[in-house]
C-alpha positions in Angstrom: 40.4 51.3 85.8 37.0 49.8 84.4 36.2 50.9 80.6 33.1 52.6 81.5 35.1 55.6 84.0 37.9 55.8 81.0 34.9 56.4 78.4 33.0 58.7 81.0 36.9 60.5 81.2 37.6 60.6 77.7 40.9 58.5 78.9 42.5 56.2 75.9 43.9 53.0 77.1 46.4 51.2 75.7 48.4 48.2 76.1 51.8 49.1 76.4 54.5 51.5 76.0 55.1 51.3 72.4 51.5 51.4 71.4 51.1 54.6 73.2 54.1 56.5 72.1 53.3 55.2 68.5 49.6 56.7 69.3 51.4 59.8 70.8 53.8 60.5 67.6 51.0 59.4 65.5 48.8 62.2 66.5 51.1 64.9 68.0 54.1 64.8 65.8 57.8 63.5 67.1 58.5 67.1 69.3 56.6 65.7 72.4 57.4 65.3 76.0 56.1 62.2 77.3 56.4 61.2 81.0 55.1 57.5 81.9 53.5 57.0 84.6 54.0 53.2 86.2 51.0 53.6 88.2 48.3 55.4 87.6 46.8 55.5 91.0 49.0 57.4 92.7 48.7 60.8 90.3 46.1 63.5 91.1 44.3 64.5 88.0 44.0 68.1 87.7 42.4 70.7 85.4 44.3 72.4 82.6 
């Protein structure tokens, strides 16, 4: 996905898996469910 839609999304790419579950315990804490998703064109975004 270009930059400009995951800006316009408020999305936060990253580069791999351990850079986003560092991001992830970083911020959250280390009692979060995280489910990766391989790719990301084939999930429906949906509101909260």
């Amino acid at each position: 996905m270009p930059e400009f839609y995951l800006k316009k999304l408020d999305l936060i790419p990253f580069d791999g898996v351990k850079e986003t579950l560092d991001h992830v315990l970083k911020v959250q804490g280390g009692r979060q469910k995280v489910s990766i998703i391989p790719d990301g064109s084939r999930i429906l975004l949906e509101p909260n």
